[in-house]
C-alpha positions in Angstrom: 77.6 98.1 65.0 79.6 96.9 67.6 81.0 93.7 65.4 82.0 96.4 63.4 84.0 98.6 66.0 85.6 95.2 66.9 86.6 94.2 63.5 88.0 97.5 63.0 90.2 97.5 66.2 91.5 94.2 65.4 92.2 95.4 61.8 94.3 98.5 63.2 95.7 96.3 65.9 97.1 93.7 63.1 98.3 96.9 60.7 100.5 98.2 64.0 101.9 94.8 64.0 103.1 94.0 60.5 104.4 98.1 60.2 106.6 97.2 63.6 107.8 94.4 61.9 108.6 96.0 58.6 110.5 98.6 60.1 112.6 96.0 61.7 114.6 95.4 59.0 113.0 91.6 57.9 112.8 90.8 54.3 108.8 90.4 52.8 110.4 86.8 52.9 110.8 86.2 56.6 107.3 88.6 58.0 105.6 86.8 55.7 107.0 83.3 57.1 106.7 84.6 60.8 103.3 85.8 60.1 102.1 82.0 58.7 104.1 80.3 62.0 102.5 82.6 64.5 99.1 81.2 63.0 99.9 77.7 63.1 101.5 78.4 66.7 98.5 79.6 67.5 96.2 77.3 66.5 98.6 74.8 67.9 98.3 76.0 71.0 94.5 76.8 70.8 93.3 73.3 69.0 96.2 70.5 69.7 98.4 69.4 72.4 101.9 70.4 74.2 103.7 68.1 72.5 102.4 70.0 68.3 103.7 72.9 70.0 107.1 71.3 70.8 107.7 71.3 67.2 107.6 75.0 67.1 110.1 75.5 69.7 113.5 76.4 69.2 116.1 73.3 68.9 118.5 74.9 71.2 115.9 76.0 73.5 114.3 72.3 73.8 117.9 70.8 74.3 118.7 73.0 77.0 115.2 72.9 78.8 114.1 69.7 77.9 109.8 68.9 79.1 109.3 66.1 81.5 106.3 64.1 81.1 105.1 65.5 84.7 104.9 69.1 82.7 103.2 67.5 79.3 100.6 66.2 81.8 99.7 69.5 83.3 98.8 71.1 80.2 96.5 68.0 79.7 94.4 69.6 82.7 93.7 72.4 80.8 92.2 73.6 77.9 92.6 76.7 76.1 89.7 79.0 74.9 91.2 82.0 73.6 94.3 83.0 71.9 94.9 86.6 70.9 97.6 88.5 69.7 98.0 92.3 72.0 101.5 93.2 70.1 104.1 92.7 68.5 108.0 94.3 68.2 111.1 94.0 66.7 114.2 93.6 69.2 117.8 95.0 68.2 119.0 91.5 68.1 116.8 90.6 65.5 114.6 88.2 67.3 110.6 89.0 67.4 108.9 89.8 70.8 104.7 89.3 70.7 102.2 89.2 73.7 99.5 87.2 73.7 96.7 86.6 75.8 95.6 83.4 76.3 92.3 82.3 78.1 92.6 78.9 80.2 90.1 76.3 81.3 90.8 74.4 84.7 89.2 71.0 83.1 88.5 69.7 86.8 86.9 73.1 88.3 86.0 74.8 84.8 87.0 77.5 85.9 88.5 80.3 83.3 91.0 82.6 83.6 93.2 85.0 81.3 96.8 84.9 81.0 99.5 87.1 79.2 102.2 85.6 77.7 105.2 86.7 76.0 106.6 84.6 73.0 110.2 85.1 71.2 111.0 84.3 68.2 113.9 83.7 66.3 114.6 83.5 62.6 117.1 80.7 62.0 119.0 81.9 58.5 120.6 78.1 58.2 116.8 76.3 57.6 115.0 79.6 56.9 112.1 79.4 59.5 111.1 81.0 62.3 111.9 79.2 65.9 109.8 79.8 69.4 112.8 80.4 71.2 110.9 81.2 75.2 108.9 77.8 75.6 106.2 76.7 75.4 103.6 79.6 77.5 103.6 79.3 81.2 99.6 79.2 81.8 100.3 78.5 85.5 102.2 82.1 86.4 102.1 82.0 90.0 100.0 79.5 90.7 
């Protein structure tokens, strides 16, 4: 029963999401296309390394905040054991705003902790895909 309850909330959860989006004024074409990048994000963040995920990211952003290998090498110290979507909203200047909460593994200490991150994304008309344009997630917020 309770699988169910939980199945259910994530359903309605998901729903809430994609009517946001529609509303937003994005063609079947591009919520469809965010939809499939925000999985593979997600899994890229959840199953492979920094640098998969630094193909997601926006070209401009990368340029202008370019990773040094001292920041690839922290997020080799951690692992990541959850990734889940909270929401998800259209902004007025067209980009895509979702919060996700992320649960990280210390691999020295094991120890776990949840973080919430908040990802941006862009639609790039030019190549017609969907850009991470905030970064790669901070899993270290004050720490």
């Amino acid at each position: 029963m309770r699988r169910l309850v939980q199945i259910l909330l994530l359903t309605s959860l998901l729903l809430t999401g994609v009517g946001t989006l529609a509303a937003a004024d994005l063609s079947r074409k591009q919520r469809t296309a965010l939809e499939e990048v925000q999985n593979q994000y997600g899994s890229t963040i959840r199953w492979g390394s920094a640098e998969d995920a630094l193909g997601y990211l926006d070209p401009e952003y990368r340029k202008a905040h370019p990773l040094t290998d001292l920041q690839l090498r922290r997020y080799e110290q951690i692992r990541v054991s959850s990734y889940r979507e909270r929401s998800t909203a259209a902004l007025p200047d067209g980009t895509v705003e979702r919060r996700v909460e992320i649960g990280v593994i210390n691999v020295n200490t094991q120890a776990e902790r949840t973080v919430v991150v908040k990802e941006l994304w862009r639609w790039d008309p030019q190549v017609k895909r969907w850009w991470q344009a905030g970064g790669l997630p901070d899993l270290w917020q004050g720490q």
